[in-house]
N, C-alpha and C positions, 0 to 999 in steps of 0.2 A: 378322252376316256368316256366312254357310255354311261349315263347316271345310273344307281341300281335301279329307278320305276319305268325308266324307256325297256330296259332289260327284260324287268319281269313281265310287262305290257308283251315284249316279245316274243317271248315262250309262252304268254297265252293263247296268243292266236297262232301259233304251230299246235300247241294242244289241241285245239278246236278243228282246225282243218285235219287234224287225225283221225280224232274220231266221226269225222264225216267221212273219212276213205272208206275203203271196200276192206285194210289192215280189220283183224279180230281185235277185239275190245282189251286181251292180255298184253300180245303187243303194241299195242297203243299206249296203254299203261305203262308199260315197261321204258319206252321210250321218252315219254313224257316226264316220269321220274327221274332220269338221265339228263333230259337238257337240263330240270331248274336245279340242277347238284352244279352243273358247269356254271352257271350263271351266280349261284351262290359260293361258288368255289373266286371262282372270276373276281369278285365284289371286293370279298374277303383279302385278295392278295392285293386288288388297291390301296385297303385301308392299312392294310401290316406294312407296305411299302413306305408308307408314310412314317410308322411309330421307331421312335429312340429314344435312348436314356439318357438324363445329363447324369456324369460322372465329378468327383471329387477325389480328394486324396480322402482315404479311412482316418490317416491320424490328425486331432489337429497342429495348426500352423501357431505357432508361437513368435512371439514378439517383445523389447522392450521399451519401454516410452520413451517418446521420442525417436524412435527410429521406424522404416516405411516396412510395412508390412503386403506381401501380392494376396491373392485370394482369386485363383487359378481353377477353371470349368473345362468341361470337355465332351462333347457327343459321344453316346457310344460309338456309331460308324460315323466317319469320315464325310462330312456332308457341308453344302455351304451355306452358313447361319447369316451371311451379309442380309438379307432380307425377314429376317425372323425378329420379333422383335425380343431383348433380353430385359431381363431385371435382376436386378442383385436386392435384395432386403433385409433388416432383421426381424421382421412378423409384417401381416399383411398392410398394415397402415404406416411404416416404415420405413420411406424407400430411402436407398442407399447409393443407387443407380438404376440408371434404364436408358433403354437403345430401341431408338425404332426409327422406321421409314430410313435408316440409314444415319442416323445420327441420334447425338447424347440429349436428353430431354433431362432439363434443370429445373422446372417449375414446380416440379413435385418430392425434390430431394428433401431430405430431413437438414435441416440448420446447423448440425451441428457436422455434413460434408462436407458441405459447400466449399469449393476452392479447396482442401483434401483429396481430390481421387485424382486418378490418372486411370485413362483406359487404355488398354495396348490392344487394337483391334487388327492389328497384321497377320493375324493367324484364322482370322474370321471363316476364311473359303475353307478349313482343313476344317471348322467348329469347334474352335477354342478361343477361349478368352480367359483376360487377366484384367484383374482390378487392383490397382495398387493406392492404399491409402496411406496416407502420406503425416508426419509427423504425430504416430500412435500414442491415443490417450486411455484412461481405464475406461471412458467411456466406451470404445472399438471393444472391447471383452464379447465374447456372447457366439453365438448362432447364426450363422449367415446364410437364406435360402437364394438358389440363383434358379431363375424360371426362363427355358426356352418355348414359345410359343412359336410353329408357324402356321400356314390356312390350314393343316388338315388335323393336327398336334402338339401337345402341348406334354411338357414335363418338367420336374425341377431335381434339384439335391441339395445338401445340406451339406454345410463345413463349418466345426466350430475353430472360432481364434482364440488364442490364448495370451493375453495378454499379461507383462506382469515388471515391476520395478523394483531390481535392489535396494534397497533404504540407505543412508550412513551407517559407521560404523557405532554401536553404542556407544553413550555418554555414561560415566556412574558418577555420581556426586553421592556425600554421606552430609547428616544433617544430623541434633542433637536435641533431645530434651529432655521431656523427667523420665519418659519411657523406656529410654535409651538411642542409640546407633540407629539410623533407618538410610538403608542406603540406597538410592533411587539410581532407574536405568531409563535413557530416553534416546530413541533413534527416529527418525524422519523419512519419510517418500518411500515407501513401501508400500508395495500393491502385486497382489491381494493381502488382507490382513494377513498379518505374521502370527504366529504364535509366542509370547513371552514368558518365560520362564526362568526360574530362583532356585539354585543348588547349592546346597554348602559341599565341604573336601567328601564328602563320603557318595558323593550322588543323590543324596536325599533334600525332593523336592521341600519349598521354604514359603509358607505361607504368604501372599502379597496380594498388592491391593492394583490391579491394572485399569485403564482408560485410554482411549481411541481419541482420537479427531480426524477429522477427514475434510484436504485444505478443497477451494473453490477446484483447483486440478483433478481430483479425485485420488489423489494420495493419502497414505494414511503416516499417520504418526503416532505411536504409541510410548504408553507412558507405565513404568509400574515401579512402584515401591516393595521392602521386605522390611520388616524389625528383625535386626540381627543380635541373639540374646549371648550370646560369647564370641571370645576370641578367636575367630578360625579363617577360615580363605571361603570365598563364595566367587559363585558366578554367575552373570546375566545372562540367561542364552534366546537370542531372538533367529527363532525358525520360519523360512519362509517356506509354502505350501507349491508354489510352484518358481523356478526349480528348489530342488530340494539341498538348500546352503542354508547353514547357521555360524550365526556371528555370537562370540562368544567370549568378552571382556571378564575376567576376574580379578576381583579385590582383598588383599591380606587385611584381615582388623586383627592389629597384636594386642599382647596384654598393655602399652601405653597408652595404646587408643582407649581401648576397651575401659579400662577401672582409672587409668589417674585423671582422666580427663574430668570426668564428674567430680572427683573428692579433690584435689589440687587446684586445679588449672583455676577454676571459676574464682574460691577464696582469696589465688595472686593475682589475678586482675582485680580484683576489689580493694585489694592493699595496695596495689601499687596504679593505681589510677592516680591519684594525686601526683603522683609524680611523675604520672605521665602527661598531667596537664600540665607540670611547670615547667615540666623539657619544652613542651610545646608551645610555649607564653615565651618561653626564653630564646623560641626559636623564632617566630613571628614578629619579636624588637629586634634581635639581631639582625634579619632581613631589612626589615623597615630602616634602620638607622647606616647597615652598608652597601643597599641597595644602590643609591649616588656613587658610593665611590665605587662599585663595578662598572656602574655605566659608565663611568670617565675611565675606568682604565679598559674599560672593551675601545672605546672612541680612540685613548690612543694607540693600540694596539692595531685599532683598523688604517690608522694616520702610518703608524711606521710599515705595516704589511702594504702599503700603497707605496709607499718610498721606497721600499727593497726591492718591488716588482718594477719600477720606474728606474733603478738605479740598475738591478740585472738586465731589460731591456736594452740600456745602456751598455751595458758591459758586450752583452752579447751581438750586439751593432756593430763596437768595437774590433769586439775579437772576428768577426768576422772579416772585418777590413784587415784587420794583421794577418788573416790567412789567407787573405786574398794576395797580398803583396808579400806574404813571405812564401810564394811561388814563385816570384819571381826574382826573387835572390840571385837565385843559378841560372837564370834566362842569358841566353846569347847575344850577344849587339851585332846586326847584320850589318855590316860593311855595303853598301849599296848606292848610286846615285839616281838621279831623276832621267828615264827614257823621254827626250826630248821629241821622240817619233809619235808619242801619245798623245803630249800637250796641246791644249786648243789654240787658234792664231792667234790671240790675244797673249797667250802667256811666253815669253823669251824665257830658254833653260842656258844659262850661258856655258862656258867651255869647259869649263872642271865640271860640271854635270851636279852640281852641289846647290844651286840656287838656282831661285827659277821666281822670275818676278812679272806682274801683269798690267798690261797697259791697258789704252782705251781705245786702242786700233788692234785692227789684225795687221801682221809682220807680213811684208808683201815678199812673193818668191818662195812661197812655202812649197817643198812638192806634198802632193796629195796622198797620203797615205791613210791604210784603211787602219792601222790602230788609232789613228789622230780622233781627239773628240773633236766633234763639227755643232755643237749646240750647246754646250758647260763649259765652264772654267776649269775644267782637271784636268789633272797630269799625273800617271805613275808612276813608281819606282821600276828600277829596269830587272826585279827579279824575283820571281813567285816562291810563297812560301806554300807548306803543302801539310807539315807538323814538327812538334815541337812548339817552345816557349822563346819568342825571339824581345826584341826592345830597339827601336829607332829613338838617338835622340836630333830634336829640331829647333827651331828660331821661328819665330813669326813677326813679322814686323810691326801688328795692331791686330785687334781681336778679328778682322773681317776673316776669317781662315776656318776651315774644316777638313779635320782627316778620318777616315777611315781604309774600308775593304771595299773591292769589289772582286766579283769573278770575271775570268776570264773571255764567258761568252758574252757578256754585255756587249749591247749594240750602241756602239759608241756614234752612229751617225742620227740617230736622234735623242732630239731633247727627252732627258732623261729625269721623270720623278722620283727624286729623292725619297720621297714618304712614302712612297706607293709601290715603286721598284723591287722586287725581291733579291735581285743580284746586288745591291749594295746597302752600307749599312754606314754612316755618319755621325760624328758627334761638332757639334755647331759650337764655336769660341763665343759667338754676338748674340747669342740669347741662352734660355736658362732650358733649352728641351734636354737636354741630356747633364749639365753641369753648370753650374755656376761660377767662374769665375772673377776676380779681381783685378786684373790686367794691365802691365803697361805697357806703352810705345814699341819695346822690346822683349819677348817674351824667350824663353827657355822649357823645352816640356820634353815627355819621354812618353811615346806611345809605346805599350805593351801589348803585343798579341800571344793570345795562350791556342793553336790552331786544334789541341788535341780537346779543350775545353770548351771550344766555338764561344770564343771570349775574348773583346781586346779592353783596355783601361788605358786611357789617358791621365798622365801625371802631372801635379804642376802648384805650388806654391804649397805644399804639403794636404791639399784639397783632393779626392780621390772619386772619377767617374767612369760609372762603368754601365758600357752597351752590352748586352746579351745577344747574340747573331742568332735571333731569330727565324731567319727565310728560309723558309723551304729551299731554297737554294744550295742553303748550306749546312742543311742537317748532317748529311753524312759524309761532309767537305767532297763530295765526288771531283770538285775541281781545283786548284791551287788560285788561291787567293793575290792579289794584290796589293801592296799599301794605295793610299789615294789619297789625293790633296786638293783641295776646292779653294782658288784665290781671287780674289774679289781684285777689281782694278782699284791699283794705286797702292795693290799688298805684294808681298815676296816672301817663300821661304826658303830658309836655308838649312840643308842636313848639314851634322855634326858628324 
């Protein structure tokens, strides 16, 4: 772009070489007036090219405390402000925000934004902006100028905010003396000041005495009194100026209030004061002298409410065990012997298939089969259960012995961890992991399986334990269970 002085410099010395031609002095003139119109025309459209307005919204933006308020800008034409620098203010020593070189400049913010603003700068290239201030106090109230400046122009606009907070709803209290009735209204956190006013039933305003405070927030609270001189209905009515809602509490004062309260009330409290001192004397020894014996019968009351809660704990232990076995009332006794094809080489199942006792060798001449366990002492029953409520009864010959379930796909050719296993589930006679018992030389028991409950109990001297089948295995019994017997050498059992 040509500067205007190289310009004007230009068209002088075309000037001058004119009037040296052989042209007449008119058209010379003529000409000459011509070029600097073009050169002042020229100039002119640089600098217009440059000029725009910042825009606003006409009405202002309203808000209430505590909540974030935007405060939204806009070029007239469509241009890109990324390089301009911006300011937002409330008067020139003010700032509120500012944008330059491409970024938010905080050194010069007023104290009371700091960490308040948010700039939404995404829309920068179209030249618009937002400022959003964040958690609105009365102090945000007022006049907001925003200034675009770039190299060649500058402009700004104005937008007022409006700030403002509903109060509580009125308080009335009535209060007494030789004047009469005065009955006071007080509401809180209002802003801008409200307006307060006193009406009795007919609408006619009621003379009152009002007062302001204004907390460190910049809230206000106001305060006002009336003397009410008869019986009638009144109201407080507290107007706020923006938006325009009024709160508006009214109070009945009857003719009890109003007359007997002065001429009665006072003269029977003063006659009957004494005797309301010696209610009260009467009431402060009687505390004093039975105070002890509450406390001892709170103590025993906490002694028996401990016993009751110890005693139904009990109960309900109980009962729980009676329901546990009166399920199995109607349980089936499965007729079954021991598959002798299962058994490990250690254990002999003899001919009637009823006993099955364990040595300290393996039985030589065993054929090899794959149901046989090869690493445990067990041995199955020869028939799977799948549901329903069944009952084995059995003999043990000394406490070494353990029965439970297994499923069907267990890998009987390796040694198999009982604790760890998820296809089987044990309860141990020789130690106390699942049941305690008392035991002798020859034992008697009834194992119970409930297969629809994934639950079996073992029975036995009227002592009652019981395994939960926990494994994943057999959450949703997908396979038909087995009974199972784990015999220690030197032990036997025999079904019933």
């Amino acid at each position: 772009m040509c500067p205007f002085v190289n310009r004007t410099r230009c068209c002088t010395d075309v000037f001058t070489k004119l009037n040296k031609s052989n042209f007449n002095g008119r058209m010379a003139s003529w000409f000459s007036w011509s070029l600097l119109l073009l050169v002042f025309l020229s100039q002119n459209h640089c600098v217009l090219s440059q000029r725009f307005n910042v825009i606003a919204t006409k009405t202002p933006v309203t808000s209430t405390v505590g909540s974030d308020v935007t405060v939204s800008f806009h070029l007239s034409l469509e241009r890109n402000a990324e390089n301009m620098d911006i300011a937002i203010s409330r008067s020139p020593n003010h700032l509120v925000f500012y944008y330059r070189n491409g970024q938010e400049v905080t050194e010069s913010q007023m104290k009371e934004y700091k960490g308040r603003t948010k700039f939404e700068k995404g829309n920068l290239k179209q030249g618009k902006i937002s400022l959003v201030i964040q958690d609105v106090v009365p102090f945000d109230n007022g006049t907001y100028h925003c200034f675009f400046q770039s190299e060649k122009y500058h402009n700004e606009a104005v937008l007022d905010v409006l700030v403002f907070a509903i109060g509580t709803h009125p308080v009335i209290r009535m209060t007494r003396d030789n004047r009469g009735i005065t009955a006071e209204c007080e509401s809180e956190e209002w802003y801008p000041l409200p307006a307060i006013l006193w009406k009795d039933s007919r609408g006619n305003d009621l003379d009152s005495l009002s007062k302001k405070t204004q907390n460190s927030s910049g809230l206000f609270t106001v305060y006002s009194s009336a003397l009410v001189k008869s019986n009638e209905e009144i109201s407080c009515s507290i107007k706020a100026i923006l938006p325009a809602i009024e709160r508006r509490p009214g109070i009945i004062i009857s003719d009890t209030v109003y007359y007997r309260v002065d001429r009665r009330v006072t003269s029977s409290i003063i006659i009957a004061s004494p005797f309301l001192v010696c209610i009260l004397l009467l009431f402060i020894v009687s505390y004093w002298w039975m105070a002890p014996l509450y406390e001892s019968l709170n103590e025993l009351k906490a002694k028996i409410k401990s016993k009751e809660a110890r005693v139904n704990k009990k109960k309900a232990k109980h009962q729980a065990r009676l329901s546990e076995l009166e399920k199995y009332l109607n349980a089936t006794k499965v007729i079954m012997n021991l598959d002798a094809e299962t058994a490990h080489a250690k254990i002999a199942v003899l001919e009637d298939k009823k006993e099955a006792r364990c040595g300290q060798v393996k039985q030589p001449g065993l054929a090899d089969s794959q149901k046989r366990f090869a690493r445990n002492l067990f041995v199955l029953v020869d028939k799977e259960l799948a549901e329903g409520v069944h009952y084995l009864d059995f003999t043990v010959k000394n406490d070494l012995c353990s029965v439970g379930v297994c499923k069907q796909s267990l890998n009987r050719k390796e040694r198999i961890n009982v604790k760890k296993n998820k296809g089987i589930c044990l309860v141990q006679l020789w130690d106390d992991d699942a049941v305690d018992y008392s035991i002798e030389e020859t034992q008697k028991l009834r194992f119970y399986l409930d297969c629809s409950a994934k639950n079996f109990t073992l029975v036995h001297m009227r002592k009652v334990g019981k395994v939960e089948l926990k494994s994943e295995s057999f959450k949703h019994l997908e396979e038909a269970v087995f009974i199972l017997f784990l015999i220690r050498e030197g032990n036997s059992v025999t079904l019933l």
